[in-house]
C-alpha positions as CSV (number, residue, x, y, z in Angstrom):
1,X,-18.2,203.0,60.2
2,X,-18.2,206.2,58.7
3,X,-16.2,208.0,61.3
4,X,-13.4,204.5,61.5
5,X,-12.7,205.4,57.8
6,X,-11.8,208.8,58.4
7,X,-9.8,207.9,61.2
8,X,-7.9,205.4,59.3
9,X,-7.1,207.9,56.9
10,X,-5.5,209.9,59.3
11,X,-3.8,207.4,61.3
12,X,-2.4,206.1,57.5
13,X,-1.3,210.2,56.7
14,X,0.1,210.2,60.4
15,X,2.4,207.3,59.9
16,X,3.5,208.9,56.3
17,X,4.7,211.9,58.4
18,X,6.4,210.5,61.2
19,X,7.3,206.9,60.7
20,X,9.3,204.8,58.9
21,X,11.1,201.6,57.5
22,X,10.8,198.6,60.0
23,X,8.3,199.9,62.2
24,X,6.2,201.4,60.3
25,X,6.1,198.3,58.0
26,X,5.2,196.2,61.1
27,X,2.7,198.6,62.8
28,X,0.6,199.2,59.6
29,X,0.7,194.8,59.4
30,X,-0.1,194.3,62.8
31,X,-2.8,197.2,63.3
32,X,-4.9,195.9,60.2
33,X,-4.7,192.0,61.7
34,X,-5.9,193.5,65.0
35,X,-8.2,195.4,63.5
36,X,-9.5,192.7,61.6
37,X,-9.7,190.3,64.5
38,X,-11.2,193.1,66.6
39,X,-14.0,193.2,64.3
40,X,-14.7,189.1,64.3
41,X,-14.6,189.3,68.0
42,X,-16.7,192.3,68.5
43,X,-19.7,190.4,66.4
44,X,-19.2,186.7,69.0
45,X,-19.9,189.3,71.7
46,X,-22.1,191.8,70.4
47,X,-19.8,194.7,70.9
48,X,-19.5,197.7,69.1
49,X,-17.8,196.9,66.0
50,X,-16.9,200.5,65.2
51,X,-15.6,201.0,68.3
52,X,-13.5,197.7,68.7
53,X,-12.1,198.4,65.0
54,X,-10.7,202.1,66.3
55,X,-9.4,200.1,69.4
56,X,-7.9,197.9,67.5
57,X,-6.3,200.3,65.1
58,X,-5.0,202.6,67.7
59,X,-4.1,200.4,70.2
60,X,0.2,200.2,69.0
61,X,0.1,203.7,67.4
62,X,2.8,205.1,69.9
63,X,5.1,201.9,68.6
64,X,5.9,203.5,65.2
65,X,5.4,207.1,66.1
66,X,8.1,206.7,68.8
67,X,10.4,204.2,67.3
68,X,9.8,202.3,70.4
69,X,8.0,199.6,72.7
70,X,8.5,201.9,75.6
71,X,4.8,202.1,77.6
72,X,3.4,202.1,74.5
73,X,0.2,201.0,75.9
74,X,-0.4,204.3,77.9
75,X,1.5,206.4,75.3
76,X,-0.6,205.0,72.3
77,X,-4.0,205.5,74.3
78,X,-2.4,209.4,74.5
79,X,-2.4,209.6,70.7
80,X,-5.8,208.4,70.6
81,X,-7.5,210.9,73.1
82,X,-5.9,213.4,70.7
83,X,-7.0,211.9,67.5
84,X,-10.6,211.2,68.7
85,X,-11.6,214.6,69.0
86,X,-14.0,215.9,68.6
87,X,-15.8,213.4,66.8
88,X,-16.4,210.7,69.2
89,X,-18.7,211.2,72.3
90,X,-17.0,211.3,75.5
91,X,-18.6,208.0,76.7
92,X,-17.0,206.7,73.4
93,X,-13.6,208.0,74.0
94,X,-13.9,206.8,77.3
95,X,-14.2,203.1,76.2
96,X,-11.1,203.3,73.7
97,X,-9.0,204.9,75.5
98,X,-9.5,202.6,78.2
99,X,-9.4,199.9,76.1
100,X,-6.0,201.0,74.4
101,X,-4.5,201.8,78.0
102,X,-5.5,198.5,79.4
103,X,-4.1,196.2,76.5
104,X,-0.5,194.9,77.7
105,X,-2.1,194.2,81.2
106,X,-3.0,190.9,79.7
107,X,-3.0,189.2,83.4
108,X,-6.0,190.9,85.0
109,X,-9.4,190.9,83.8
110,X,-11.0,194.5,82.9
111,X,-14.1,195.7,81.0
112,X,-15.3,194.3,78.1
113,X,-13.7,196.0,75.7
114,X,-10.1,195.9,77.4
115,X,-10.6,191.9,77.2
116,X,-11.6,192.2,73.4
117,X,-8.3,194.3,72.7
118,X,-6.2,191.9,74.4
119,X,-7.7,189.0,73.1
120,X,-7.2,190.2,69.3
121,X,-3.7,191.2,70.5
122,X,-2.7,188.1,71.2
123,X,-4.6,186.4,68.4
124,X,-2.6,188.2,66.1
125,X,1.2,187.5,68.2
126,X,0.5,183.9,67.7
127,X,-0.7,184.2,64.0
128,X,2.7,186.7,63.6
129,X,5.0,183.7,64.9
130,X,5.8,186.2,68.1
131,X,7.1,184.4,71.2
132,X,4.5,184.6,73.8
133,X,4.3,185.3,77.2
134,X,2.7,182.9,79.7
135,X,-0.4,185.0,80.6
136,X,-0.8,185.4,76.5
137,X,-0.7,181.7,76.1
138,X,-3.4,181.0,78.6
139,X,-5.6,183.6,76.8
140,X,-5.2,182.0,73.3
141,X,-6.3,178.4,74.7
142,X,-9.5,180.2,76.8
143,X,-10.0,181.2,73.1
144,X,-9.5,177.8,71.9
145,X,-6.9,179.1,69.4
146,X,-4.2,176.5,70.7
């Protein structure tokens, strides 16, 4: 987890620089819930926990960098592939960025990884009090959360 804790440091130096107020407040919240949950999911199915806890950390970092929702799914997995390198493999970066990229298409099924992200995302939506979409919902009961 040596190379998450660095990476944390430099998301948490990023978001000094270039966000503020409101959504950095709520992006630092929400990325250490997902995180968190990332992690408890990534031990039920004997994942990577490393990897999920990067996923998981990165996967809303457009959000307060940009000010805005705005694809942030495909514009935080962006910021990743530049913050991963160069110390991730490429088979590694291939996995979060996926992941990261894949996260708000919460209605299809993708790899393992992509489910985890959504999963936790969700989790943490309901545990926030956020107004859920329908396709959300039915993810939080396959969890038996609801």
């Amino acid at each position: 987890m040596n190379r998450y804790f660095s990476l944390r440091d430099e998301v948490l130096h990023l978001l000094d620089e270039k966000s503020h107020g409101y959504y950095k407040r709520e992006a630092i919240a929400h990325m250490f819930q997902v995180e968190t949950l990332c992690l408890l999911l990534a031990k039920e199915r004997n994942l990577d926990e490393e990897l999920c806890a990067i996923i998981g950390l990165l996967h809303d970092i457009a959000v307060p960098i940009y000010s805005s929702t705005f694809q942030h799914a495909t514009r935080s997995s962006e910021l990743a592939k530049e913050l991963l390198n160069p110390i991730f493999s490429e088979e590694e970066k291939n996995i979060i960025i996926t992941a990261i990229s894949n996260h708000s298409h919460k209605e299809r099924i993708d790899d393992a990884y992509s489910e985890l992200i959504k999963d936790a995302d969700c989790w943490s939506h309901y545990l926030e009090k956020t107004v859920l979409k329908h396709e959300d919902l039915e993810r939080l009961e396959l969890l038996k959360i609801m």
